[in-house]
GUTI-574004 format. One record per residue (C-alpha): x, y, z; residue number from 1. Coordinates in steps of 0.001 Angstrom, whole numbers, plus 500000, padded with zeros to 6 digits. Example, Ala and Ser with C-alpha at 12.3 -4.5 7.8 and 13.67 -1.06 7.14 Angstrom:
BEGIN
[node [512300 495500 507800] 1]
[node [513670 498940 507140] 2]
END
This chain:
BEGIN
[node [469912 159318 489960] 1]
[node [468378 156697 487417] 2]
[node [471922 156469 485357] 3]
[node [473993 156517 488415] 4]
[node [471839 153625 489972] 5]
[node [471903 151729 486566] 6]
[node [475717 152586 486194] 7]
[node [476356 151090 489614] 8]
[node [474403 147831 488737] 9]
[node [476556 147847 485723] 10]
[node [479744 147836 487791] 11]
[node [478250 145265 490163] 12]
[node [476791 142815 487106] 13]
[node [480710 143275 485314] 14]
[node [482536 143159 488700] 15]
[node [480653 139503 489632] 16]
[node [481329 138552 486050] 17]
[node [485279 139034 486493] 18]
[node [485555 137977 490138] 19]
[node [483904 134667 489718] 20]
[node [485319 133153 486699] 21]
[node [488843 134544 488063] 22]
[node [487938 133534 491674] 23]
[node [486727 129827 490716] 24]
[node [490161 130024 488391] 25]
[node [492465 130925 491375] 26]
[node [490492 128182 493499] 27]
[node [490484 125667 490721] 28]
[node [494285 126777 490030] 29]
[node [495484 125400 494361] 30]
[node [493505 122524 494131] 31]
[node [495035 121770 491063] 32]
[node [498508 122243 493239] 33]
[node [497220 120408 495798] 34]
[node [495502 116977 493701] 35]
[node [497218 117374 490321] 36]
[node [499498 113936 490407] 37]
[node [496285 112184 492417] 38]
[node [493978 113523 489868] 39]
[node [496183 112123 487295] 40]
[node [496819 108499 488579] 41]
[node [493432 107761 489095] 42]
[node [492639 109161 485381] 43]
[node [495079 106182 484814] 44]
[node [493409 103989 487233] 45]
[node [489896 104480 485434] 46]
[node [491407 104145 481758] 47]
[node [493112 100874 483094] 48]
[node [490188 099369 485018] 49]
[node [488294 099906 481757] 50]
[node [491248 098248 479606] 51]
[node [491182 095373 482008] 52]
[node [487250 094154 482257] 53]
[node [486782 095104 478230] 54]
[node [490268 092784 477763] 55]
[node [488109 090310 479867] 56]
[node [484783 090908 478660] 57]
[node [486150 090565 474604] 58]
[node [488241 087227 475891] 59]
[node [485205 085585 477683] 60]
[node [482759 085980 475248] 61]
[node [485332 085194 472292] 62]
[node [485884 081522 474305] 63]
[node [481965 081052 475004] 64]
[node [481974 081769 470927] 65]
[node [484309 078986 470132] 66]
[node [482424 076606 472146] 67]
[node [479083 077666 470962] 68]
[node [480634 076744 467834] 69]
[node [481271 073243 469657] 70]
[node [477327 072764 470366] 71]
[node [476190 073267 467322] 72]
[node [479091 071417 465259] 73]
[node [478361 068585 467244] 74]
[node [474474 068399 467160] 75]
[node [475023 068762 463363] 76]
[node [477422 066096 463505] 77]
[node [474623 063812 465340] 78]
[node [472152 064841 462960] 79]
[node [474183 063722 459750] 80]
[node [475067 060003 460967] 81]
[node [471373 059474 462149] 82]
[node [469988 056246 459840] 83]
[node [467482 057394 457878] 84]
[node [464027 056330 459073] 85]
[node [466048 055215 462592] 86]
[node [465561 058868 464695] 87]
[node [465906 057274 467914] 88]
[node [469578 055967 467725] 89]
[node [470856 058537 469485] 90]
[node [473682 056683 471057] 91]
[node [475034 054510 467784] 92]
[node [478646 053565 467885] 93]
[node [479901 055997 465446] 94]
[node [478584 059255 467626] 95]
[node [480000 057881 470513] 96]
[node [483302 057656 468769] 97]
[node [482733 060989 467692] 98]
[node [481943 062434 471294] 99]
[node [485026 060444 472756] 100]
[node [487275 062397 470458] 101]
[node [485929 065654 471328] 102]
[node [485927 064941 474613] 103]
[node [489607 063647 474454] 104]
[node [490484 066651 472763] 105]
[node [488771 069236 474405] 106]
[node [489374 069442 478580] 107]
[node [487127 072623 478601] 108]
[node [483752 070273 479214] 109]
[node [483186 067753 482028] 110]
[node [479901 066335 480480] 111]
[node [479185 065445 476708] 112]
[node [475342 064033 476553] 113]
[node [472587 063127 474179] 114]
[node [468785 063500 475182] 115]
[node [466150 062542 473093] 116]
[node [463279 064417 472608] 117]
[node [461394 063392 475484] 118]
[node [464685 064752 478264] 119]
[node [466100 060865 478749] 120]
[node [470020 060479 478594] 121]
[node [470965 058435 475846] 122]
[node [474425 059157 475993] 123]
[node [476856 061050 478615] 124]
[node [480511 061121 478536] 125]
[node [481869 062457 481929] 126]
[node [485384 063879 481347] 127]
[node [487360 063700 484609] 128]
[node [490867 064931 484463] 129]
[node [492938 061683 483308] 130]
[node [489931 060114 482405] 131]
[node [487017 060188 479902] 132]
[node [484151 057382 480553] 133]
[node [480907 056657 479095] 134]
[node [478192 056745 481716] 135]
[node [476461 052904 482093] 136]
[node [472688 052724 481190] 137]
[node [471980 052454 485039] 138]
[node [474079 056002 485406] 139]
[node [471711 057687 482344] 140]
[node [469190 060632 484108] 141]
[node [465772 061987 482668] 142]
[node [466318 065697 482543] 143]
[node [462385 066018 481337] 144]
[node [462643 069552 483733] 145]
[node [465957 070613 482999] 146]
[node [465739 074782 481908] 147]
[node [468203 074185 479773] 148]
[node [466042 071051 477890] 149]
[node [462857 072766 478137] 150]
[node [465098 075607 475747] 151]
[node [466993 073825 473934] 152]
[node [463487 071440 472440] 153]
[node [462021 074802 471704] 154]
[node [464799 076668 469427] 155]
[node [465594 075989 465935] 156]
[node [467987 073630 463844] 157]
[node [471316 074769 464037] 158]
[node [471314 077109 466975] 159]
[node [472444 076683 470361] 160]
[node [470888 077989 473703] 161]
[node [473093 079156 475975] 162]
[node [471706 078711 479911] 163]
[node [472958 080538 483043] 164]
[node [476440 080266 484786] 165]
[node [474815 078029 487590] 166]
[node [476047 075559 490237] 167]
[node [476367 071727 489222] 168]
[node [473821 069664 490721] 169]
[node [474100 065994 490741] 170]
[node [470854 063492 491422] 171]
[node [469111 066711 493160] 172]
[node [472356 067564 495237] 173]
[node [474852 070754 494696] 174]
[node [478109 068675 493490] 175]
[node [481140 069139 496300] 176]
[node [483731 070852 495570] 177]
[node [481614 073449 493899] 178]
[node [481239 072932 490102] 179]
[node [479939 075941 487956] 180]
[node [478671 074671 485195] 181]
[node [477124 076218 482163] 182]
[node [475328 074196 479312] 183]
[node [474882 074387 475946] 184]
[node [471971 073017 474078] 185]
[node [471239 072354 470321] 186]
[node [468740 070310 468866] 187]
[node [469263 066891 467051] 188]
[node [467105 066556 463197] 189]
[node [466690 063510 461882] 190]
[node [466464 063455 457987] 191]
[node [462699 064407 457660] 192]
[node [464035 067385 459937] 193]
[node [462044 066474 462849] 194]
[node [463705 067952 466318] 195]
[node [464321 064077 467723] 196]
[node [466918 065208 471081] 197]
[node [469505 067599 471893] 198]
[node [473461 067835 472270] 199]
[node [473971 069219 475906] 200]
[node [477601 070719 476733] 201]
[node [478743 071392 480349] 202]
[node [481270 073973 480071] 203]
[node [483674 073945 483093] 204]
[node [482849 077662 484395] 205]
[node [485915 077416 486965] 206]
[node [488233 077655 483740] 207]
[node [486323 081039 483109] 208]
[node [486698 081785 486987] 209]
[node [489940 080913 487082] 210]
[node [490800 083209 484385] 211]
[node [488939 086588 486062] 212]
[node [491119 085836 489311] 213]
[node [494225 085399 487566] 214]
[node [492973 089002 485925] 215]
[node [492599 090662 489395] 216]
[node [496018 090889 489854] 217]
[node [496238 093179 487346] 218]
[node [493636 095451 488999] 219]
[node [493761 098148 491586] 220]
[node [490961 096615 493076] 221]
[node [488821 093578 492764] 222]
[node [487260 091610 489807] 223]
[node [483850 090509 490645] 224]
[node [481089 088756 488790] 225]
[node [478136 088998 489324] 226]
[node [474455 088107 488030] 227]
[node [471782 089892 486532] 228]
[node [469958 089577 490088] 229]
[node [473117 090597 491872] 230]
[node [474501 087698 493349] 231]
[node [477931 086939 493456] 232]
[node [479387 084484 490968] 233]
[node [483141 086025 491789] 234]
[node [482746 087510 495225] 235]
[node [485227 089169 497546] 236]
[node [485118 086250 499674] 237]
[node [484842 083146 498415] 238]
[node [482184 082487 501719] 239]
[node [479184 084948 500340] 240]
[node [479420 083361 496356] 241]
[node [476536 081856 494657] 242]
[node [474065 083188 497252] 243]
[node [470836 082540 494551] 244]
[node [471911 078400 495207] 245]
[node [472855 078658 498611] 246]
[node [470012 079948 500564] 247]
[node [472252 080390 504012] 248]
[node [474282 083296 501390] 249]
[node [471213 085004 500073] 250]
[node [471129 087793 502403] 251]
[node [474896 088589 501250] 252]
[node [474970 089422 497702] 253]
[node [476475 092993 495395] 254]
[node [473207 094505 495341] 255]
[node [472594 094828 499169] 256]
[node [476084 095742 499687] 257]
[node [475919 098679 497180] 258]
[node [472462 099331 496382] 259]
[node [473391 102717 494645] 260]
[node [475793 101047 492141] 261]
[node [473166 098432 491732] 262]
[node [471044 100348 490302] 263]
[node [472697 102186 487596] 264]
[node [474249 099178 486457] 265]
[node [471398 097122 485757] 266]
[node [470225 100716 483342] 267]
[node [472958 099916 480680] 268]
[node [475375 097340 479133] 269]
[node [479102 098720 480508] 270]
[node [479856 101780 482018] 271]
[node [482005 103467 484874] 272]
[node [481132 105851 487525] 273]
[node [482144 106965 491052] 274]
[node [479935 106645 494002] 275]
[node [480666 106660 498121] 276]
[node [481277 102498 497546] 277]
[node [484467 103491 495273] 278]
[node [484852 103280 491826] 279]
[node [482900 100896 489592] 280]
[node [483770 099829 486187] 281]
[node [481419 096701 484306] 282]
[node [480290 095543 481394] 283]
[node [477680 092667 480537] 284]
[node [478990 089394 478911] 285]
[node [476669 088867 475900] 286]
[node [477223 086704 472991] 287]
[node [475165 087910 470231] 288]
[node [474563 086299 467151] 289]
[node [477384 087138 464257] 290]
[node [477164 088525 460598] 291]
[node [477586 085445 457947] 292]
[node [477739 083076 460598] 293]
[node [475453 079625 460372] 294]
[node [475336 079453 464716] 295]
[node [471980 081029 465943] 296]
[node [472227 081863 469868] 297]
[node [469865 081659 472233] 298]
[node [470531 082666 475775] 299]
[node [468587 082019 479019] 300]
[node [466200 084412 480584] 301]
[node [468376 085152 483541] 302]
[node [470347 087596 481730] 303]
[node [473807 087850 480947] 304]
[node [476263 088151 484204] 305]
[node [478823 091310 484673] 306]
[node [482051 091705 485428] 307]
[node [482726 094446 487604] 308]
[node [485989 096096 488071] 309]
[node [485593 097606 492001] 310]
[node [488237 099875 493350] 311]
[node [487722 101649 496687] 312]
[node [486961 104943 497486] 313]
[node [490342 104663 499873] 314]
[node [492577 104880 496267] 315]
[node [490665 107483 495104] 316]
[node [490623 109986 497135] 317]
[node [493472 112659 496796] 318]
[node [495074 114568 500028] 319]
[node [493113 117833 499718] 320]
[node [496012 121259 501350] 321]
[node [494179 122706 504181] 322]
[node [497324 124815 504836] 323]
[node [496699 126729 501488] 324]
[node [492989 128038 502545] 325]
[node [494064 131041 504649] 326]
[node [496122 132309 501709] 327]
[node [493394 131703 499291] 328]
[node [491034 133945 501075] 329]
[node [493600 136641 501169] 330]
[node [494418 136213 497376] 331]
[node [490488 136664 496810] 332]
[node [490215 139874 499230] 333]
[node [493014 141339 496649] 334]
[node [491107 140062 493572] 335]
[node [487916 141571 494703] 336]
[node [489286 144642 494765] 337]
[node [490911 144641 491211] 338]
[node [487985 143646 489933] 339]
[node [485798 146141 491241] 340]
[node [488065 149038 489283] 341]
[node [488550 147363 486173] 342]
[node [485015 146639 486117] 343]
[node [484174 150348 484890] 344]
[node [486433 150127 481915] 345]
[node [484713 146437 481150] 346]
[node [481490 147969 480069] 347]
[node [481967 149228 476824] 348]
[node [484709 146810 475591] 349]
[node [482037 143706 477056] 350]
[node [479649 145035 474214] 351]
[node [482140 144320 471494] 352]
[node [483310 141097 473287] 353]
[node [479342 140017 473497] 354]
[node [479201 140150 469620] 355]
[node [482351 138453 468800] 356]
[node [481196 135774 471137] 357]
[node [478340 135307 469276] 358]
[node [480064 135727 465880] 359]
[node [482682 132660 467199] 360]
[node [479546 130236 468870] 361]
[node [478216 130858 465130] 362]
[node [481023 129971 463030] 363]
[node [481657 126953 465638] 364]
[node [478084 125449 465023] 365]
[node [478892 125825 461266] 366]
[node [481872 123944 461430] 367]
[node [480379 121384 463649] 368]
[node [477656 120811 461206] 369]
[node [479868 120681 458365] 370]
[node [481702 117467 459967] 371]
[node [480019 115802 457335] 372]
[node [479601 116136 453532] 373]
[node [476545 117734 453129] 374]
[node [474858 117550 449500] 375]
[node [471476 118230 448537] 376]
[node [470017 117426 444743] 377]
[node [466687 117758 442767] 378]
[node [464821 114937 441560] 379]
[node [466732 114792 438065] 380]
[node [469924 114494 440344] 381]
[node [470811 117436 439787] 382]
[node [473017 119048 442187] 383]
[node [471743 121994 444647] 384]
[node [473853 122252 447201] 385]
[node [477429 121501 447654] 386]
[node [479198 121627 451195] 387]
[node [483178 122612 451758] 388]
[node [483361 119151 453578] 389]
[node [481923 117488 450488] 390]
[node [484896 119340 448243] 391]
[node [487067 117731 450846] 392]
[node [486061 114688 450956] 393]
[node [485104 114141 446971] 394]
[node [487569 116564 445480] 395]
[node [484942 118521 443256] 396]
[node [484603 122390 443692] 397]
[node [481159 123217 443910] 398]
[node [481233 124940 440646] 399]
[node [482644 121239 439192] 400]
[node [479661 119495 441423] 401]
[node [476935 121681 440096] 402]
[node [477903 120864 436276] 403]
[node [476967 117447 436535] 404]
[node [474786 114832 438511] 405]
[node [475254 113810 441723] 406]
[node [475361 109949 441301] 407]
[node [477223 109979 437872] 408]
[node [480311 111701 439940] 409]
[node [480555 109838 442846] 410]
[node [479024 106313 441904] 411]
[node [480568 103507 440018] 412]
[node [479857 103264 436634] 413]
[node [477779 099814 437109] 414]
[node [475444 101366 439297] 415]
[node [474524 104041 437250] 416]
[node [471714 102314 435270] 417]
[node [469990 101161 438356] 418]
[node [470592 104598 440146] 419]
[node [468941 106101 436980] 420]
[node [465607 103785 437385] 421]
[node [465958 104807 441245] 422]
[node [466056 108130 440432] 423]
[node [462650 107976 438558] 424]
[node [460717 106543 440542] 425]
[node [462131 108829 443584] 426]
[node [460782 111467 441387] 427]
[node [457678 109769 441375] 428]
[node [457149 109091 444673] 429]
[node [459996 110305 446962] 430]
[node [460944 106792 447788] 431]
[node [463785 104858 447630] 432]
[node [465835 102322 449186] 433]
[node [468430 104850 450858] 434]
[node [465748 106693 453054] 435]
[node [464811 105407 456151] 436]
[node [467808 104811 458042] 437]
[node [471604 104739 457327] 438]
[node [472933 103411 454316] 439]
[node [476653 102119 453629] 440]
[node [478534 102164 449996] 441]
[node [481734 102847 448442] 442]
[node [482164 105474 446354] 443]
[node [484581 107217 444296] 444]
[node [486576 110323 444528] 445]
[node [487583 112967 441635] 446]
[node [491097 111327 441299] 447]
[node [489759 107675 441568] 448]
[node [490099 106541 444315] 449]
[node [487498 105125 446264] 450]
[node [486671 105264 449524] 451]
[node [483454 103825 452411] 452]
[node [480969 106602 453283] 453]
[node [477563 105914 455433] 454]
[node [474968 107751 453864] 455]
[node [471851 109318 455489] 456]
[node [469233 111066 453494] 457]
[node [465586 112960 454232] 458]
[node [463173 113682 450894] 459]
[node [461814 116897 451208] 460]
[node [458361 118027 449139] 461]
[node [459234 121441 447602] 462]
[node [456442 122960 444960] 463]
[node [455610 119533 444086] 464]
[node [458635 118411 443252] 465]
[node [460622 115808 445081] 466]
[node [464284 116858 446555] 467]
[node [466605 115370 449011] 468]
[node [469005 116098 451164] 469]
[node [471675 114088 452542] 470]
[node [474535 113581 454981] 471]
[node [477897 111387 453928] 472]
[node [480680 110461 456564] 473]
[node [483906 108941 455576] 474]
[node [484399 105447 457244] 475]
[node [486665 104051 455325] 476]
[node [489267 103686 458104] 477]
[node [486281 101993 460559] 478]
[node [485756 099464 457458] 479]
[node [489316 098672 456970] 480]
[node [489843 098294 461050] 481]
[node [486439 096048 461062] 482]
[node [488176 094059 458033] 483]
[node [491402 093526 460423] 484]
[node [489269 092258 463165] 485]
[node [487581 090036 460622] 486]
[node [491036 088672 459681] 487]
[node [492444 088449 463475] 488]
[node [489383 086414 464508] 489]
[node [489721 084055 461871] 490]
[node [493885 083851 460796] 491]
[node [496469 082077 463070] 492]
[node [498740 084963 463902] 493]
[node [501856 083044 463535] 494]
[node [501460 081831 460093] 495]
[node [498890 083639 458403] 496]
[node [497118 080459 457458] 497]
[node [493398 079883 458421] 498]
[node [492899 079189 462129] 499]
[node [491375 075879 463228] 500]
[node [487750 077252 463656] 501]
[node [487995 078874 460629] 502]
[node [489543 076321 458367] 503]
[node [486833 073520 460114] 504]
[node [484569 076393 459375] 505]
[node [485446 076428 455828] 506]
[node [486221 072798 455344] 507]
[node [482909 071871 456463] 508]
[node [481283 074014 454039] 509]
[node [483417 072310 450909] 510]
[node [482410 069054 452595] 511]
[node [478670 069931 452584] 512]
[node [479290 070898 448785] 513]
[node [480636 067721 448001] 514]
[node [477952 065313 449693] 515]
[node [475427 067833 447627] 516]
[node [476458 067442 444651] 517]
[node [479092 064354 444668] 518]
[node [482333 063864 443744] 519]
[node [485957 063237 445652] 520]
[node [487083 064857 448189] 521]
[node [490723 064369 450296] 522]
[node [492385 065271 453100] 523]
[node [495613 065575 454298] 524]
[node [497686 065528 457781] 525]
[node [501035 066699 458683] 526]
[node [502888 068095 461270] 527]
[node [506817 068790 461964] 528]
[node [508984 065418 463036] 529]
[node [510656 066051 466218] 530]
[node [509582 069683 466323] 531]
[node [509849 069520 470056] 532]
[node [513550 069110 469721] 533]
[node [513714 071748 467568] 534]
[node [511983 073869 470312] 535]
[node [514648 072540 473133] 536]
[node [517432 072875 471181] 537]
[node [517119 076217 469564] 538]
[node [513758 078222 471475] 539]
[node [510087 078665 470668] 540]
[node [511369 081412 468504] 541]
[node [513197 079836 466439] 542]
[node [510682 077349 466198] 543]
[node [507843 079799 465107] 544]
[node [510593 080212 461676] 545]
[node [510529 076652 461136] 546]
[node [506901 076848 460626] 547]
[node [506535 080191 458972] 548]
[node [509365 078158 456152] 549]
[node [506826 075153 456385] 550]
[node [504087 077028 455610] 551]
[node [505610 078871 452578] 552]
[node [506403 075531 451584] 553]
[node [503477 074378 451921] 554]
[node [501239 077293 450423] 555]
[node [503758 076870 447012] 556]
[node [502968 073151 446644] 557]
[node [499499 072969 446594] 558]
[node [496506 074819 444476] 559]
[node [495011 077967 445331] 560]
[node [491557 076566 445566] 561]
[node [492958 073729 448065] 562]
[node [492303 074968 451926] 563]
[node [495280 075065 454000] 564]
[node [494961 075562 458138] 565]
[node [496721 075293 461463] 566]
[node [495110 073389 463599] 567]
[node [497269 072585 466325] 568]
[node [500857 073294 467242] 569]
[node [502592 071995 464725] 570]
[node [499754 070175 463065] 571]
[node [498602 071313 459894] 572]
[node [495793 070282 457504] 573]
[node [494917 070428 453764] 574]
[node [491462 070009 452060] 575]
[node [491836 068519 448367] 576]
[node [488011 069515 446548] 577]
[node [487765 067196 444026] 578]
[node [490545 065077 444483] 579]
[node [490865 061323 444386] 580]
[node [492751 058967 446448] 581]
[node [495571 058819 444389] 582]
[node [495952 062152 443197] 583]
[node [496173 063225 447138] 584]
[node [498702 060754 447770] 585]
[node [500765 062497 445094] 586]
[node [500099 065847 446200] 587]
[node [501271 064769 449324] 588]
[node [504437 063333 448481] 589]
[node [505165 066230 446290] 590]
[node [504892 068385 449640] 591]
[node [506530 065829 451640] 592]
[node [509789 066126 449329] 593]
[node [509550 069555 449101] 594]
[node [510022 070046 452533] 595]
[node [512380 067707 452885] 596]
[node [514816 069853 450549] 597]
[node [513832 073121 451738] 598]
[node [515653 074675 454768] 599]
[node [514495 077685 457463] 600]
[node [516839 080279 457511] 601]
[node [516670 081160 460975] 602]
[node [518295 082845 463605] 603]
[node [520224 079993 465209] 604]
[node [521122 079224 460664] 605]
[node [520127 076779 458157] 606]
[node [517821 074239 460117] 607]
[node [516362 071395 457779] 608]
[node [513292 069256 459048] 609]
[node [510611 066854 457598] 610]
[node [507285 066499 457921] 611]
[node [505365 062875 458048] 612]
[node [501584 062960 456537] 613]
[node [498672 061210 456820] 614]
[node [496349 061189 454238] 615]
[node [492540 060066 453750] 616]
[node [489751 060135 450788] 617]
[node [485784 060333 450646] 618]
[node [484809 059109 447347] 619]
[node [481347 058290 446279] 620]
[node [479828 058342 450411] 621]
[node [478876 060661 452135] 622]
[node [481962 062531 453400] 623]
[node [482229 063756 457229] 624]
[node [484918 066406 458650] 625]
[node [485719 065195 462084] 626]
[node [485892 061555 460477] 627]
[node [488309 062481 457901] 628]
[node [490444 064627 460032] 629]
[node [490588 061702 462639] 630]
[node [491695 058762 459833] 631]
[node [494232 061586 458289] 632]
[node [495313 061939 461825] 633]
[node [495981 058087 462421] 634]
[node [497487 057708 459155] 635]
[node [500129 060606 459827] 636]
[node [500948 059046 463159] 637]
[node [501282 055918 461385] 638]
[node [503853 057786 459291] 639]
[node [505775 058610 462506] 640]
[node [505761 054899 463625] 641]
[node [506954 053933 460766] 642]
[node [510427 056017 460644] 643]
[node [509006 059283 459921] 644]
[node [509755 061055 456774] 645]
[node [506651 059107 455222] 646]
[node [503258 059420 453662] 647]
[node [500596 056904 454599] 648]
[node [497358 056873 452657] 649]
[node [494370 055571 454922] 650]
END
């Protein structure tokens, strides 16, 4: 009775264990029928909604870079022109040149100003569209209260705060039309490096707006922005926007229309999920601080705002087969009754399957944990252990491993003699500087090659003796993809020549050099004569080859420790270190003529062109970039009034 009653619980326990895998298969196998292609397009519709607001995030928070960048070139630019022992002329002809330039040249801002240290305007520039004016002493404001002043006094030399996306507000009033403003603030030095004012940006946030709209065409759903309080900044109508300003809007903002969403997204950074409101896909706008760079952000306290991708639950949802449900019942009837009869014949074959389970789950953890190279040495770096993935990745057998030290195989040779003194005092102590945290290097294989590996390591106490044990993962392809990122953010695409951030970048830095330790330093202008016609005549395309053939011109006629950029469309700039007046002027003609024999072999044929050049020189005084590039810039155009084809020294 006991082994006919176990028997039958047997049958039961194997029959449930075929029926309902089988039974959620046949289920799972019509609704795949039924949603298949729905199930599909919205995988699409997720990956693209994620493409879209990471496309946006990565281009907002590259633009709110560059003009970081602006903030603090500018404030450094104010600092350097400040008369020693005069800290309070703010406002001194030469800045305000300098700010009329920018302004003229960039339409992103609609207010340049100067505050001294105690929040009174000493200088605004209001850039209207047509028109750039200087604000009259009756027009300057005290902005004593201002958030972003209040920040800006507080941070550092040399780094910018960066304040909320907020509605502009003139003389107490919101400004009509709407104006979303956000400002950037860095501080003003004098030469006894005394904080003495602030530069203060207003970035035009409907250019950023703009942008996200133009984006939401591109979407399944809507674009929204929101901030970290859940108001909209981008709402779905333009009525319930900017409700944390508007006090009549308050009541209408994301997080009271979708309270669950809400809530997860203010637990992480980006993300995407599904709840009743539809699908959600955001991510934060942040711009952090980056490697090697001299710009030191500071953001408000208001948190960063999010886009949000929003698609509704209406283009989700995938026509489920009602039709199909009296068959599938049937189908199950038959299964159940299958199963119960094969279950018998399960038993002793489940046994066998049990252990080979077991067997495979163990061989798959293996493998898993073998993803890495996994070697372990003694304190005389001697190795221990040897993994198959480090034979892979190193090209050493163990056998080969284990006849010689660890560091000595895979190290470069002028590393060894500080490895050695590492290795003593790890014996020592069990310290060293690779424990503790992740640890990148380059290394070498069998063959010699080399290759990126991030190295994690535990010391272990064994007997008194010091060991370790360590994990190394190839990432040579993430270095070499972070080094083409590097290059993208900082090359012009078309000609392969420095970009204009990064040549002013790098041309401020030789500048800096110069005024620290003396000597001449030159500049030169130039851009394509009549390159518009060239454009009408022929197409941008051909165009692009006449100044890829420029450029190689260019690059051949001048030294490999002069800088050569793009800056503009056709505009083009070279930094002479240590080069006199007359010396540039001769460098210049020597491109000049070069050019002018030199042809693009295009697609439209054999186009010639010339180039006119301006040319300047800071000898003996202290040199400044956006002054030099401005009197190379009036001397080239004097070139081009002049009949072209020329060089004019400034």
């Amino acid at each position: 009775m006991g082994d006919n009653t176990k028997n039958l619980k047997t049958r039961i326990w194997e029959f449930l264990k075929l029926f309902i895998p089988l039974a959620l298969v046949l289920v799972a196998f019509v609704g795949f029928l039924a949603n298949g292609k729905a199930k599909g397009e919205n995988e699409r519709l997720k990956a693209d909604e994620r493409n879209l607001v990471q496309v946006e995030k990565h281009v907002c928070e590259t633009d709110l870079a560059a003009h970081v960048a602006d903030a603090a070139f500018l404030a450094s630019a104010v600092s350097l022109l400040l008369p020693k022992g005069d800290s309070t002329d703010l406002a001194n002809l030469k800045i305000a040149n300098i700010f009329y330039d920018f302004a003229k040249r960039c339409n992103v801002y609609s207010q340049l100003r100067i505050l001294d240290e105690f929040g009174i305007e000493r200088l605004r520039v209001n850039c209207q569209p047509g028109s750039i004016t200087f604000a009259s002493t009756k027009e300057l404001q005290t902005k004593t209260h201002s958030e972003y002043f209040l920040h800006g006094l507080s941070i550092e030399p040399g780094a910018v705060y960066v304040s909320p996306i907020e509605l502009n507000r003139e003389s107490g009033r919101l400004e009509v039309p709407f104006n979303p403003t956000l400002r950037l603030a860095s501080p003003i030095t004098d030469p006894q490096g005394r904080t003495t004012g602030l530069v203060v940006l207003n970035f035009k946030g409907s250019a950023l707006f703009d942008r996200m709209r133009q984006a939401a065409g591109y979407s399944s759903g809507q674009i929204l922005l929101v901030n970290n309080e859940g108001y909209w900044l981008i709402g779905p109508d333009p009525s319930l926007e900017w409700g944390h300003s508007i006090p009549e809007r308050m009541a209408h903002n994301f997080s009271a229309i979708h309270p669950r969403a809400w809530s997860r997204i203010q637990k992480q950074s980006q993300g995407q999920f599904i709840t009743d409101g539809g699908l959600f896909t955001f991510a934060s706008l942040r711009i952090q601080n980056r490697p090697k760079s001299y710009v030191v952000i500071r953001t408000g306290a208001s948190g960063a705002p999010i886009i949000i991708s929003l698609v509704p639950e209406s283009e989700l949802a995938a026509p489920w087969t009602g039709q199909v449900v009296f068959g599938t019942v049937f189908s199950l009837l038959v299964l159940a009754i299958v199963c119960w009869f094969w279950a018998q014949s399960r038993v002793t074959r489940q046994t066998i399957e049990e252990n080979l389970r077991n067997r495979d789950n163990m061989l798959t953890a293996v493998s898993l944990s073998t993803r890495d190279a996994i070697v372990e040495i003694d304190c005389h770096d001697k190795i221990l252990f040897w993994s198959k993935a480090a034979e892979d990745m190193f090209g050493y057998t163990e056998e080969e491993a284990r006849q010689g030290r660890f560091h000595e195989l895979i190290a470069p040779e002028q590393y060894h003699e500080a490895i050695a003194k590492g290795m003593d005092r790890f014996a020592q102590t069990g310290r060293g500087v690779v424990f503790g945290g992740r640890s990148e290097f380059t290394v070498k294989r069998k063959d010699g090659s080399e290759l990126s590996v991030e190295v994690e390591v535990v010391p272990l106490l064994d007997g008194g003796h010091w060991r370790a044990v360590g994990g190394l993962r190839d990432i040579t392809k993430r270095k070499l993809a972070e080094k083409r990122l590097r290059e993208m953010a900082t090359t012009d695409a078309l000609t392969g020549l420095a970009n204009r951030r990064f040549f002013t970048e790098l041309a401020q830095a030789e500048i800096n050099r110069t005024n620290r330790y003396g000597g001449p330093v030159s500049m030169i202008m130039f851009d394509v004569d009549r390159f518009k016609k060239v454009n009408d005549t022929f197409g941008h395309d051909v165009g692009d080859e006449v100044l890829k053939a420029l450029c190689q011109t260019a690059a051949k006629n001048i030294r490999d420790v002069d800088l050569l950029g793009r800056i503009g469309g056709e505009e083009f700039a070279v930094l002479l270190p240590e080069t006199g007046s007359g010396a540039a002027a001769e460098v210049a003609e020597r491109l000049r003529a070069a050019v002018e024999k030199a042809t693009a072999h295009t697609t439209a044929g054999e186009i010639g062109f010339t180039i006119s050049l301006g040319v300047t020189t800071c000898g003996g005084e202290q040199a400044d970039l956006a002054k030099m590039l401005k009197t190379a810039d009036d001397a080239m155009y004097q070139a081009k009034n002049d009949g072209r084809n020329l060089v004019r020294v400034a």
